[in-house]
Backbone of each chain as nested JSON, in Angstrom:
{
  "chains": [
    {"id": "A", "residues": [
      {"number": 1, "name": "UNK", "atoms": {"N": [-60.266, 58.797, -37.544], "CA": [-60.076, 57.366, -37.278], "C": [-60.458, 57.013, -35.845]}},
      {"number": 2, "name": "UNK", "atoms": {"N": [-60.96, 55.823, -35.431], "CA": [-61.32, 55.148, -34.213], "C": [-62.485, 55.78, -33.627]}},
      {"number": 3, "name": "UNK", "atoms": {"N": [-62.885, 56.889, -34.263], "CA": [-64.795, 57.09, -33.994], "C": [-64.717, 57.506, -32.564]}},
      {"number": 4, "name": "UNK", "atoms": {"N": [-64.02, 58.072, -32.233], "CA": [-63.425, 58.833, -30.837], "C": [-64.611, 59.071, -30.439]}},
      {"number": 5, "name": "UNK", "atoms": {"N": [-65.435, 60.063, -31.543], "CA": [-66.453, 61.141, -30.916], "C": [-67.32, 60.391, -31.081]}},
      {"number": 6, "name": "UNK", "atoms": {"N": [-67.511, 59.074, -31.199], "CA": [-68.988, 58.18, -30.952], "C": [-68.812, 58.219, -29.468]}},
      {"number": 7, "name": "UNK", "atoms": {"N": [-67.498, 57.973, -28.551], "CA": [-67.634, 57.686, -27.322], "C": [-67.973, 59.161, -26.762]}},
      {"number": 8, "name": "UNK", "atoms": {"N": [-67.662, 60.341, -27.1], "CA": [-67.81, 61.413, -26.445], "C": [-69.234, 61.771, -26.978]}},
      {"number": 9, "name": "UNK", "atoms": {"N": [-69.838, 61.706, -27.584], "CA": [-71.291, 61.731, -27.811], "C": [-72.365, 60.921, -26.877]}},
      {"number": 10, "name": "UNK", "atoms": {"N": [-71.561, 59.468, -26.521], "CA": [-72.521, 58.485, -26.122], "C": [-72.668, 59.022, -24.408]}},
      {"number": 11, "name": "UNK", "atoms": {"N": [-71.6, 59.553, -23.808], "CA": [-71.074, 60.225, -22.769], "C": [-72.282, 61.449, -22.824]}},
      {"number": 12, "name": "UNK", "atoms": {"N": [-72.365, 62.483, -23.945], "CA": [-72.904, 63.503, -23.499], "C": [-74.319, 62.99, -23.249]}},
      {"number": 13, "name": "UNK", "atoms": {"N": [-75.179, 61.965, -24.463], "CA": [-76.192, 61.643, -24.539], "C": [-76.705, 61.039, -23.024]}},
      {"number": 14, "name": "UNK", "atoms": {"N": [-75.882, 60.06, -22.604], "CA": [-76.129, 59.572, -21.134], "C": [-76.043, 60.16, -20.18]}},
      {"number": 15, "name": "UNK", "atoms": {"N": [-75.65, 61.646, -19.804], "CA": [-76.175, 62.141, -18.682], "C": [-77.385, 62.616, -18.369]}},
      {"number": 16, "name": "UNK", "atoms": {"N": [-77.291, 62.712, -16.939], "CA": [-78.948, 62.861, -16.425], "C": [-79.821, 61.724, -17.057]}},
      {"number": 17, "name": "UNK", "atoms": {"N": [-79.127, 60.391, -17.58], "CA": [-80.223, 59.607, -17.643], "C": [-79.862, 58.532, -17.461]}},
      {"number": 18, "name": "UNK", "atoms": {"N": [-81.129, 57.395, -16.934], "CA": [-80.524, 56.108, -16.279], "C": [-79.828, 55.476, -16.996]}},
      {"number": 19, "name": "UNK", "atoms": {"N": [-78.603, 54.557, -15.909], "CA": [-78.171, 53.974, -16.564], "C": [-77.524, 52.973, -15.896]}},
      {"number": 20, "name": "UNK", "atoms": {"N": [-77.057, 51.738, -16.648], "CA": [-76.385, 50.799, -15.235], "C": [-74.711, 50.308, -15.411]}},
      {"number": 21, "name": "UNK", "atoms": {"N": [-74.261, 50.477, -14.355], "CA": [-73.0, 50.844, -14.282], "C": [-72.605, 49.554, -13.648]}},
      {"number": 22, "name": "UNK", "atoms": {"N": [-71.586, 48.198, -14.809], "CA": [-71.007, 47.571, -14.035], "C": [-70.203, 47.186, -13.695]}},
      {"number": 23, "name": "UNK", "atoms": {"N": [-69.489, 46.952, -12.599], "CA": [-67.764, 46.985, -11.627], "C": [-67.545, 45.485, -12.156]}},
      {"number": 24, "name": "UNK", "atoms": {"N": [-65.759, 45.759, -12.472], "CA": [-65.564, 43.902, -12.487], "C": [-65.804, 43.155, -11.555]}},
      {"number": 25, "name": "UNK", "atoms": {"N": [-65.699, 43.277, -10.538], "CA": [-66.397, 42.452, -9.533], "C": [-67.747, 41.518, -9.941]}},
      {"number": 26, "name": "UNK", "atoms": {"N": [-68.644, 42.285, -10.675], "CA": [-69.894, 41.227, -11.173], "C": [-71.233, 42.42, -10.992]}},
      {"number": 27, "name": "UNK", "atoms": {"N": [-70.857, 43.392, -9.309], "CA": [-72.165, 44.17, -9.205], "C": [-72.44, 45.327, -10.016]}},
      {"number": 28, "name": "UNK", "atoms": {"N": [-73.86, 45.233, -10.428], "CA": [-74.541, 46.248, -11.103], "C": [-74.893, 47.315, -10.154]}},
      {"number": 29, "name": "UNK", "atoms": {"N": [-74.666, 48.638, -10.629], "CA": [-75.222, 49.526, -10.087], "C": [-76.426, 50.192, -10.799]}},
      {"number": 30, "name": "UNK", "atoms": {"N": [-77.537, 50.545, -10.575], "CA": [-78.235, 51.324, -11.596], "C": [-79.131, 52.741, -10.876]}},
      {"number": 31, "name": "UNK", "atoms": {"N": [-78.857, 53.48, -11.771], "CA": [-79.624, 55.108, -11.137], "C": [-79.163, 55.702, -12.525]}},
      {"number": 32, "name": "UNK", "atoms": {"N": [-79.224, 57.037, -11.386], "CA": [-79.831, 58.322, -12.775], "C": [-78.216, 58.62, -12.911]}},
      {"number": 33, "name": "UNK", "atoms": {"N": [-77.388, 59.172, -13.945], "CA": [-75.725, 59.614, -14.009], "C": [-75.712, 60.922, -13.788]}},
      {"number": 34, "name": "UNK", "atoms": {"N": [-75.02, 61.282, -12.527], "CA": [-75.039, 62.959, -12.43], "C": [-73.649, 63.13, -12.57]}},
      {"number": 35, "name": "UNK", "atoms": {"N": [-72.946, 62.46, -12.765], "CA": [-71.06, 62.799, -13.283], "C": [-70.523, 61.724, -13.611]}},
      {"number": 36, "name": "UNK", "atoms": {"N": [-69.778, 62.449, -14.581], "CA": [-68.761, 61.562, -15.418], "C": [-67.699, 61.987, -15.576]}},
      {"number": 37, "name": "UNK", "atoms": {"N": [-66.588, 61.237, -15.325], "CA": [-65.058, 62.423, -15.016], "C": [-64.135, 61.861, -16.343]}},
      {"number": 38, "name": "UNK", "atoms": {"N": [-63.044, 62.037, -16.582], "CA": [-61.966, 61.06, -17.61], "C": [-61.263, 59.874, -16.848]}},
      {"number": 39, "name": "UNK", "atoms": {"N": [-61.527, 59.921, -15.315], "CA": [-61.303, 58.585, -14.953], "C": [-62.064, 57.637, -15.087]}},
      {"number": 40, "name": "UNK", "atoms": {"N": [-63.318, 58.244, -15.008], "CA": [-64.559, 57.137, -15.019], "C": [-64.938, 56.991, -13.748]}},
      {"number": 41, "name": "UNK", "atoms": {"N": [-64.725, 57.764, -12.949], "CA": [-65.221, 58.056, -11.592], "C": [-66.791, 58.413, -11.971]}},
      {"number": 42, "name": "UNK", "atoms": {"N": [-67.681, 57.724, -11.624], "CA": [-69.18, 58.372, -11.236], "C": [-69.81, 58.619, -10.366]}},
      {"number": 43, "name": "UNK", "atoms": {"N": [-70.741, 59.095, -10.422], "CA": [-71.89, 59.896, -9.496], "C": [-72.918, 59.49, -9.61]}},
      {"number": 44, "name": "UNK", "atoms": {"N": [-74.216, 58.821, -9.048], "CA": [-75.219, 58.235, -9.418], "C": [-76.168, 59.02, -8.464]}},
      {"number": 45, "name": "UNK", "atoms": {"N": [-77.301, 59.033, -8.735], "CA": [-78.355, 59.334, -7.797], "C": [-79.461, 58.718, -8.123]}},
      {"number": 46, "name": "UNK", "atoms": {"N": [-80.225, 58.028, -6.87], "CA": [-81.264, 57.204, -6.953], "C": [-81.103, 55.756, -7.298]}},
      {"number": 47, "name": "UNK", "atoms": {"N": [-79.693, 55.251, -6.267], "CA": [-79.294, 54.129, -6.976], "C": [-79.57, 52.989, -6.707]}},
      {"number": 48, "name": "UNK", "atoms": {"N": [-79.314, 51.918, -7.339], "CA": [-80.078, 50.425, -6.25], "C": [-78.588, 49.51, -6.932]}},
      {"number": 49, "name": "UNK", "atoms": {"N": [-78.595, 48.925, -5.933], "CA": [-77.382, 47.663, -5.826], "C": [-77.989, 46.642, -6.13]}},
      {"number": 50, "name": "UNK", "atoms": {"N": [-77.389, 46.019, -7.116], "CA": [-77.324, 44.623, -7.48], "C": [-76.545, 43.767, -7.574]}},
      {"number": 51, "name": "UNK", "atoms": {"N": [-76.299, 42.738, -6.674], "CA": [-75.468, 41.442, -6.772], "C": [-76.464, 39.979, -7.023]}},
      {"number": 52, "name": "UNK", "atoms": {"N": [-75.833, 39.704, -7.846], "CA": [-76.262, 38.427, -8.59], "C": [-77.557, 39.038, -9.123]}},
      {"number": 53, "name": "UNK", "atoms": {"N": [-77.834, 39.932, -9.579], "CA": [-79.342, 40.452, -10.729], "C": [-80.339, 40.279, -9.212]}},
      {"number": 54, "name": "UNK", "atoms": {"N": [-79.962, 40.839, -7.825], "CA": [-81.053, 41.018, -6.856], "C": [-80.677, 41.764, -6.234]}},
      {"number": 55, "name": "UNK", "atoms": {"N": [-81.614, 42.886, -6.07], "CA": [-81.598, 44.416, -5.623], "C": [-81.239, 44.429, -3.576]}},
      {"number": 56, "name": "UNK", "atoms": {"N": [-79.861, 44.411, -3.439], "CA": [-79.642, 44.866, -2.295], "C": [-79.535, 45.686, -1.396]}},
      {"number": 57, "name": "UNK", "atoms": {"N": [-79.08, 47.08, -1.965], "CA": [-79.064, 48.169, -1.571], "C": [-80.274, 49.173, -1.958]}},
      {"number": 58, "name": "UNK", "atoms": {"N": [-80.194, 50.05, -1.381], "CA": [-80.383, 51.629, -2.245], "C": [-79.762, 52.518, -1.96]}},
      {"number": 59, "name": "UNK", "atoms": {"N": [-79.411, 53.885, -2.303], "CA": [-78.293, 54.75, -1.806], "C": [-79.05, 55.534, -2.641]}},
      {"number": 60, "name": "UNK", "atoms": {"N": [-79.143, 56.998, -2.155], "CA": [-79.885, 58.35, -2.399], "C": [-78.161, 58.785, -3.556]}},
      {"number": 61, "name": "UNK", "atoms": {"N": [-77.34, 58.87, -3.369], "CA": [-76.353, 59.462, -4.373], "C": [-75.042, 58.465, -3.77]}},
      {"number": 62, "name": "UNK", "atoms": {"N": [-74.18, 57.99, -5.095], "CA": [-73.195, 57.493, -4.598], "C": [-72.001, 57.322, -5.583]}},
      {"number": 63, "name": "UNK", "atoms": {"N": [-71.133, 57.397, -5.34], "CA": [-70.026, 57.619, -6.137], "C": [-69.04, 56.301, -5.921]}},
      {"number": 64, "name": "UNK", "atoms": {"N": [-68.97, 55.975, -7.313], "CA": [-68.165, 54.956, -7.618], "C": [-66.979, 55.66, -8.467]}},
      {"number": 65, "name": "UNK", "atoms": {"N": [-65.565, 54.826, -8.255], "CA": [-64.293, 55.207, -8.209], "C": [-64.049, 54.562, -9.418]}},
      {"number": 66, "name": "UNK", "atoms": {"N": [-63.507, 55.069, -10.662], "CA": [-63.541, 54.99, -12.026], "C": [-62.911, 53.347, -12.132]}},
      {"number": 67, "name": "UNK", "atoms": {"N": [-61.925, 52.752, -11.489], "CA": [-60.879, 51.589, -11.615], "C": [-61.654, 50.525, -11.623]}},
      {"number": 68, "name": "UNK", "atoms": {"N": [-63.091, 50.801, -10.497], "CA": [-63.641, 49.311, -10.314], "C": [-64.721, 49.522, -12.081]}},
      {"number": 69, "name": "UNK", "atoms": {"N": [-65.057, 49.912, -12.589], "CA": [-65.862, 50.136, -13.412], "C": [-65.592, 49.186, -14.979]}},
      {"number": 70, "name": "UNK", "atoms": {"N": [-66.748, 48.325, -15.02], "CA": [-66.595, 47.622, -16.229], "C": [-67.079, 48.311, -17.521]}},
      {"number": 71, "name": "UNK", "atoms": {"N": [-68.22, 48.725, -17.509], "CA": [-68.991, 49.355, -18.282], "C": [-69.949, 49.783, -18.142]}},
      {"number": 72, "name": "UNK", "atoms": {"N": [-70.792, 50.866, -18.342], "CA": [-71.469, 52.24, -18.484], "C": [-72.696, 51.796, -19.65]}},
      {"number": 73, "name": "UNK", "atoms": {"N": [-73.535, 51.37, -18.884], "CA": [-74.905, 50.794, -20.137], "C": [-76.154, 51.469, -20.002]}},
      {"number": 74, "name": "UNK", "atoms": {"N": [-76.968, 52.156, -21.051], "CA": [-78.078, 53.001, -20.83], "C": [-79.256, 51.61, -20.283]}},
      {"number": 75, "name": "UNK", "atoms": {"N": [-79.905, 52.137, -19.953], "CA": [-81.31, 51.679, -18.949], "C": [-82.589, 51.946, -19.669]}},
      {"number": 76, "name": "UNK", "atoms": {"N": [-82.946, 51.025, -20.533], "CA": [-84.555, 51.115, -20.752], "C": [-85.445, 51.157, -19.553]}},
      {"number": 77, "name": "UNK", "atoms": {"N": [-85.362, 50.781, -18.746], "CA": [-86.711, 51.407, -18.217], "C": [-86.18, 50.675, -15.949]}},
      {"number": 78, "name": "UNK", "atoms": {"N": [-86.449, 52.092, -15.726], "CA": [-86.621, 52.4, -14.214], "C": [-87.388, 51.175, -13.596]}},
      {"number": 79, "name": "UNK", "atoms": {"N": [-86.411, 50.838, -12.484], "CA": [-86.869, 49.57, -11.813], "C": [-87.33, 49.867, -10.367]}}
    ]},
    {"id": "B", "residues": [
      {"number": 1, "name": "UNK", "atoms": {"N": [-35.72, 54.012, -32.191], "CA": [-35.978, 53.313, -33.629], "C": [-36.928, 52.834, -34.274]}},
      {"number": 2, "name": "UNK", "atoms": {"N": [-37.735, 53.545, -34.741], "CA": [-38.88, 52.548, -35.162], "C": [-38.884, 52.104, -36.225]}},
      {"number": 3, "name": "UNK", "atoms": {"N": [-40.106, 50.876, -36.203], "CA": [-39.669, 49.819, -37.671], "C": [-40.891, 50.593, -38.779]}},
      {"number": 4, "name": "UNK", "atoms": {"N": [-40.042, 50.187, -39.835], "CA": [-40.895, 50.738, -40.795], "C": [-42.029, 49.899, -41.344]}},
      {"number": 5, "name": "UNK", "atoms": {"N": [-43.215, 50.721, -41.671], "CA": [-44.301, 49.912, -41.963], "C": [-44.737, 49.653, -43.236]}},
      {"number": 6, "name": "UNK", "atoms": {"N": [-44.933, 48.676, -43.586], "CA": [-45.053, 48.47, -45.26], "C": [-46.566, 48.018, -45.351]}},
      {"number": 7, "name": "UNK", "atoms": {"N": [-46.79, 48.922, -46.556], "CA": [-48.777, 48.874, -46.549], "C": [-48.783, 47.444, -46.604]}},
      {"number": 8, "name": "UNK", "atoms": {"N": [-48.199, 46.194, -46.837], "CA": [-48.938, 44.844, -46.553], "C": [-49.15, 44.763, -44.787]}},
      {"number": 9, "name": "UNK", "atoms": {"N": [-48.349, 45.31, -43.96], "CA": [-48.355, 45.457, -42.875], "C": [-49.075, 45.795, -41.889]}},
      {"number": 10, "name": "UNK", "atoms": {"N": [-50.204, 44.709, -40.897], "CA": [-51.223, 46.342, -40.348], "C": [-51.083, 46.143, -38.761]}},
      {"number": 11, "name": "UNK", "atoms": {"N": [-51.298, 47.292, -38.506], "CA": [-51.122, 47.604, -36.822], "C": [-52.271, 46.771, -36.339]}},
      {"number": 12, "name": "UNK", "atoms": {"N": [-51.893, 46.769, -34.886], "CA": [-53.101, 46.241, -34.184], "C": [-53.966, 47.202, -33.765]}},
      {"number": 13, "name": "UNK", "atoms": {"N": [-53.868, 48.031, -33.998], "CA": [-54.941, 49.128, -33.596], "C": [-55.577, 49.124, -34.841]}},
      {"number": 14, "name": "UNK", "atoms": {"N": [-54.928, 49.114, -35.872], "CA": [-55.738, 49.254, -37.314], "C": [-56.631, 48.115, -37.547]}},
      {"number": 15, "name": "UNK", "atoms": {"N": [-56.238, 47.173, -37.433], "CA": [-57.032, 45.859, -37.096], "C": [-58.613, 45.796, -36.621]}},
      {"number": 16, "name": "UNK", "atoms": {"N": [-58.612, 47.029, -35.332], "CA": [-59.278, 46.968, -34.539], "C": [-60.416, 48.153, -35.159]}},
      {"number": 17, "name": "UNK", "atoms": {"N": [-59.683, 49.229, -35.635], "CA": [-60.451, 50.239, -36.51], "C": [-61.09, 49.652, -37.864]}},
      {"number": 18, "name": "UNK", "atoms": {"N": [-60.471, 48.641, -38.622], "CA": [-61.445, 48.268, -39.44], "C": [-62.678, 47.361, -38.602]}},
      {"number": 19, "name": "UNK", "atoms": {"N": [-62.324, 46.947, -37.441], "CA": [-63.711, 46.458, -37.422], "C": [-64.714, 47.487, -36.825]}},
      {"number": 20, "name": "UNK", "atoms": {"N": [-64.739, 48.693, -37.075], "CA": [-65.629, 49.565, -36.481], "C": [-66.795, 49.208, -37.412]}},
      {"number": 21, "name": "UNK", "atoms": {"N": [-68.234, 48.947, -36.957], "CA": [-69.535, 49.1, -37.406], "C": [-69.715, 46.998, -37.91]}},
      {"number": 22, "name": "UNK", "atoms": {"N": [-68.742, 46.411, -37.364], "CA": [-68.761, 45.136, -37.175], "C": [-69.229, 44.604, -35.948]}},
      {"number": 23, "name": "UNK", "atoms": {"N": [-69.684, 43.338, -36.195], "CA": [-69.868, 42.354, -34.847], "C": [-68.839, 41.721, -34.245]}},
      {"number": 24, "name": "UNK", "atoms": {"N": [-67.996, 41.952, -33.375], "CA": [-66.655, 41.646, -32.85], "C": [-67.067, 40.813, -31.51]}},
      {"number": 25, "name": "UNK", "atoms": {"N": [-65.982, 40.06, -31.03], "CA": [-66.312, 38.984, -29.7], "C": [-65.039, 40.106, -28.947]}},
      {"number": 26, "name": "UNK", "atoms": {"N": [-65.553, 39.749, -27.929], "CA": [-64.464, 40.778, -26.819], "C": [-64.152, 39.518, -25.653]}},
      {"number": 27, "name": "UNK", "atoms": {"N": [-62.854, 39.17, -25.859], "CA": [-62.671, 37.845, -24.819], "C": [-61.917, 38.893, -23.553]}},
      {"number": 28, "name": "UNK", "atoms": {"N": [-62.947, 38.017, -22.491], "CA": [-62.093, 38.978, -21.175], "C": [-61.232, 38.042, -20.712]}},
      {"number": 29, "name": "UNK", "atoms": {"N": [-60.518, 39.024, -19.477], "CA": [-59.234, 38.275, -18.934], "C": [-59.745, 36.942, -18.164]}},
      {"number": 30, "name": "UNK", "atoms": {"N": [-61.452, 37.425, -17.679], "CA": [-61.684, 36.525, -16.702], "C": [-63.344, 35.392, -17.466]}},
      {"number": 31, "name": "UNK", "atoms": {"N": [-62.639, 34.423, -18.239], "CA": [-63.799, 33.571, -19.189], "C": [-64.919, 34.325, -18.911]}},
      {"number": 32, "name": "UNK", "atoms": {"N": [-64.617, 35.647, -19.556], "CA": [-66.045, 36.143, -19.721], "C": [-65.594, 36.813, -21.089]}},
      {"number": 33, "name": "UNK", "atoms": {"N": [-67.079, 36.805, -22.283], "CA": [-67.185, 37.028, -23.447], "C": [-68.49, 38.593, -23.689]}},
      {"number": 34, "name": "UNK", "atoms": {"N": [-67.654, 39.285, -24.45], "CA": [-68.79, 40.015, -24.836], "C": [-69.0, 40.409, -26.319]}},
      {"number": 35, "name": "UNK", "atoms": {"N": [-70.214, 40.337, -26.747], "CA": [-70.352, 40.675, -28.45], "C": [-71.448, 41.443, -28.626]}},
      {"number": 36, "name": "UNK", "atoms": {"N": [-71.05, 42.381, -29.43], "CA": [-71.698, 43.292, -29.886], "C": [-71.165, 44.218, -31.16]}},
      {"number": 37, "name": "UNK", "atoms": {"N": [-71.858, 45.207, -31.653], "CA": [-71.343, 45.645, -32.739], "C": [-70.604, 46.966, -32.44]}},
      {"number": 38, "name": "UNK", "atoms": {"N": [-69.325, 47.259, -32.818], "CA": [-68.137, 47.974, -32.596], "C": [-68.787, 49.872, -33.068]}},
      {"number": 39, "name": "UNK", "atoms": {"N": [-69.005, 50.25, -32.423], "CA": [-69.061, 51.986, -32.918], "C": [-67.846, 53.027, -32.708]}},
      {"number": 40, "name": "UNK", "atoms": {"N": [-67.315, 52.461, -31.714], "CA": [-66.055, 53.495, -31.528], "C": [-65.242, 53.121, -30.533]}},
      {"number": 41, "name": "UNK", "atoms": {"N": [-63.988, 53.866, -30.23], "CA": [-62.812, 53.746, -29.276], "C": [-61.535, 54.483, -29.333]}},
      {"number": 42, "name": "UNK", "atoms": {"N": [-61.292, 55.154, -28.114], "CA": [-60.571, 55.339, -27.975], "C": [-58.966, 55.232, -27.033]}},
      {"number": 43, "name": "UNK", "atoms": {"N": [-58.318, 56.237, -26.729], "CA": [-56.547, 55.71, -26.785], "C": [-56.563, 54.938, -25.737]}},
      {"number": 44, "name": "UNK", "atoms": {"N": [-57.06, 54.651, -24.813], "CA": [-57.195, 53.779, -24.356], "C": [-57.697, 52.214, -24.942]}},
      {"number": 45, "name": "UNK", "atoms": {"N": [-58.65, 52.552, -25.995], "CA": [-59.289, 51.221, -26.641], "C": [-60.759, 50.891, -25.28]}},
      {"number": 46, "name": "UNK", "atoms": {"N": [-60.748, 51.942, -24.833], "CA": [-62.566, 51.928, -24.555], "C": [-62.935, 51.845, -25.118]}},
      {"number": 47, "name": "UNK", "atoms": {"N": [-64.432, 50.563, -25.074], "CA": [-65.053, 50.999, -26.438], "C": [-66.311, 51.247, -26.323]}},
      {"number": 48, "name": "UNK", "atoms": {"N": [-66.96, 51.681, -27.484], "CA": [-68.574, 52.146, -27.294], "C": [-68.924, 50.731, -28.249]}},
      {"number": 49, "name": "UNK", "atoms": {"N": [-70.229, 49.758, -27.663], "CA": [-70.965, 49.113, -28.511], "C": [-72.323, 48.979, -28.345]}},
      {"number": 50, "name": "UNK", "atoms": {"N": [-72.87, 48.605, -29.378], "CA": [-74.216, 48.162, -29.47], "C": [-74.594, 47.377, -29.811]}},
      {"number": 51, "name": "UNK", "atoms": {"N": [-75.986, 47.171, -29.162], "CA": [-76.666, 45.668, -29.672], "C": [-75.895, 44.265, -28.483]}},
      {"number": 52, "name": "UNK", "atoms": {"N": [-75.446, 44.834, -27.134], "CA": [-74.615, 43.863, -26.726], "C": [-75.065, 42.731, -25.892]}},
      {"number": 53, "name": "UNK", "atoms": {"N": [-73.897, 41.447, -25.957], "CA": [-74.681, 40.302, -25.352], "C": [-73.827, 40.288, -24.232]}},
      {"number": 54, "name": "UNK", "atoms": {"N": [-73.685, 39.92, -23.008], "CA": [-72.78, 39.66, -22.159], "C": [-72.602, 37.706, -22.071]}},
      {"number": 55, "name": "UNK", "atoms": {"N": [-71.312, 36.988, -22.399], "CA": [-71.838, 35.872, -21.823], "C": [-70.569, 35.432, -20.06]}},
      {"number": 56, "name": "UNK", "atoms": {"N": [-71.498, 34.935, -19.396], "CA": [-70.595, 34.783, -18.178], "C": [-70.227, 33.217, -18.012]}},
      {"number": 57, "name": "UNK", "atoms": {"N": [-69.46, 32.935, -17.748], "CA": [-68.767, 31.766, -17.367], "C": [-68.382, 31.096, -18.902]}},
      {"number": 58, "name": "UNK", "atoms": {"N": [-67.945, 31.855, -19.839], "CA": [-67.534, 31.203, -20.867], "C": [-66.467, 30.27, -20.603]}},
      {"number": 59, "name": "UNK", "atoms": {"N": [-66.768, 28.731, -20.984], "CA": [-65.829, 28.001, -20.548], "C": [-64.106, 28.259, -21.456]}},
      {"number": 60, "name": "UNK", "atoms": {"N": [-63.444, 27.952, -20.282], "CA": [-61.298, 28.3, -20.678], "C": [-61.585, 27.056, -21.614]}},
      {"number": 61, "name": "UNK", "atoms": {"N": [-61.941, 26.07, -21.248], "CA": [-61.746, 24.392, -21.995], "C": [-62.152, 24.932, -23.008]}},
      {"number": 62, "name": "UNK", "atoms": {"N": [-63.449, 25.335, -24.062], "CA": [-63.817, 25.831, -24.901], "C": [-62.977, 26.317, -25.818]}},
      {"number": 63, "name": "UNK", "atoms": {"N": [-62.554, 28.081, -24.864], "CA": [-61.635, 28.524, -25.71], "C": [-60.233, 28.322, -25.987]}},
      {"number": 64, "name": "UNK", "atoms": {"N": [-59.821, 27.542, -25.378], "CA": [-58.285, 26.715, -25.28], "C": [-58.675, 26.065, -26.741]}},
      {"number": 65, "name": "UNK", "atoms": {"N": [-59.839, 24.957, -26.857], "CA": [-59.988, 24.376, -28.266], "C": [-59.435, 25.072, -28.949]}},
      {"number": 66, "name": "UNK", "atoms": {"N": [-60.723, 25.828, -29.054], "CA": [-60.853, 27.101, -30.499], "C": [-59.506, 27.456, -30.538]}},
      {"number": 67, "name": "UNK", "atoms": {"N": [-58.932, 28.235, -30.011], "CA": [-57.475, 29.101, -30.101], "C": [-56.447, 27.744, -30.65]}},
      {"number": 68, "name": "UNK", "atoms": {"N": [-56.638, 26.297, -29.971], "CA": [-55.687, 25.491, -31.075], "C": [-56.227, 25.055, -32.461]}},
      {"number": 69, "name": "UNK", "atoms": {"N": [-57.214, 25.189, -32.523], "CA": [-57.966, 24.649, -33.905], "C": [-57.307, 25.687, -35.136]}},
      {"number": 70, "name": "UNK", "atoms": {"N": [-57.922, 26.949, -34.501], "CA": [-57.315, 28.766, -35.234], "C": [-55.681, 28.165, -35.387]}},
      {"number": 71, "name": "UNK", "atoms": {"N": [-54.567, 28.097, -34.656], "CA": [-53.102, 27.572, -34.443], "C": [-53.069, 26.971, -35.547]}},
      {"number": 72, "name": "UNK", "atoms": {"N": [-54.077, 25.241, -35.556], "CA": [-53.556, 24.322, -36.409], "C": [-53.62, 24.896, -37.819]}},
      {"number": 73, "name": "UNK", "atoms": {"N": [-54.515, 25.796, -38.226], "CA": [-54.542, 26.449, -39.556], "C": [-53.375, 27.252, -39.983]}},
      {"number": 74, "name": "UNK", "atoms": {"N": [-52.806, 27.437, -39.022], "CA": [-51.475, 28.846, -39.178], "C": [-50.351, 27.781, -39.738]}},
      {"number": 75, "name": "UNK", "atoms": {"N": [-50.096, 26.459, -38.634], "CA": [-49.124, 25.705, -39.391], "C": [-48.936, 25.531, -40.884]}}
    ]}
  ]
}
């Protein structure tokens, strides 16, 4: 019941590959996923910041703290 | 003590498990809406979906309607 292992599948399938990660706050993060914890703490590498859908940052690896995290969305295609 | 459950009876989690492989609306705390189709979740009620739309600034006035319109039917 509740298809548990769709989420632990979708988890294994998405590492090492892009994806965009977004905080309730509103900002998108997007890069490659090099960790995923049971808090939802991540690890990104190769990442670019987005507030309001316009690329502010970049950061070579950066770790976001599982609490701010809205949702975890795969990435068609490298920006 | 817990209450006993009688099969006319359904949990809210069960609720939520039949809509697995459905198109469900996900109302957030903050007038924001998301829909997409339900694949999984767990004890927390994380969920995995697909096919998803995000909408932002869903208007409160809106859903204040709707939620009394849904009400007036219950009377």
């Amino acid at each position: 019941m509740s298809r548990k292992e769709a989420l632990s599948s979708f988890i294994q399938q998405i590492h090492a590959r892009p994806v965009v990660v977004k905080l309730n706050s509103g900002v998108d993060y997007r890069g490659v996923l090099a960790c995923l914890d049971g808090y939802m703490n991540i690890a990104l590498e190769q990442t670019e910041e987005y507030v309001n859908g316009q690329l502010k940052n970049k950061f070579g690896d950066a770790f976001i703290r599982g609490n701010n995290v809205l949702y975890i969305s795969t990435q068609k295609r490298r920006y | 003590m817990s209450m006993p459950v009688s099969s006319s009876t359904l949990l809210p989690l069960e609720l939520v498990d039949k809509c697995i492989g459905s198109r469900i609306h996900i109302i957030m705390k903050n007038d924001k809406e998301i829909v997409g189709t339900l694949l999984g979740f767990d004890d927390f009620v994380n969920m995995l979906l697909e096919d998803v739309t995000e909408y932002r600034n869903y208007s409160r006035r809106q859903a204040n309607n709707k939620i009394r319109s849904d009400f007036a039917q219950w009377k």
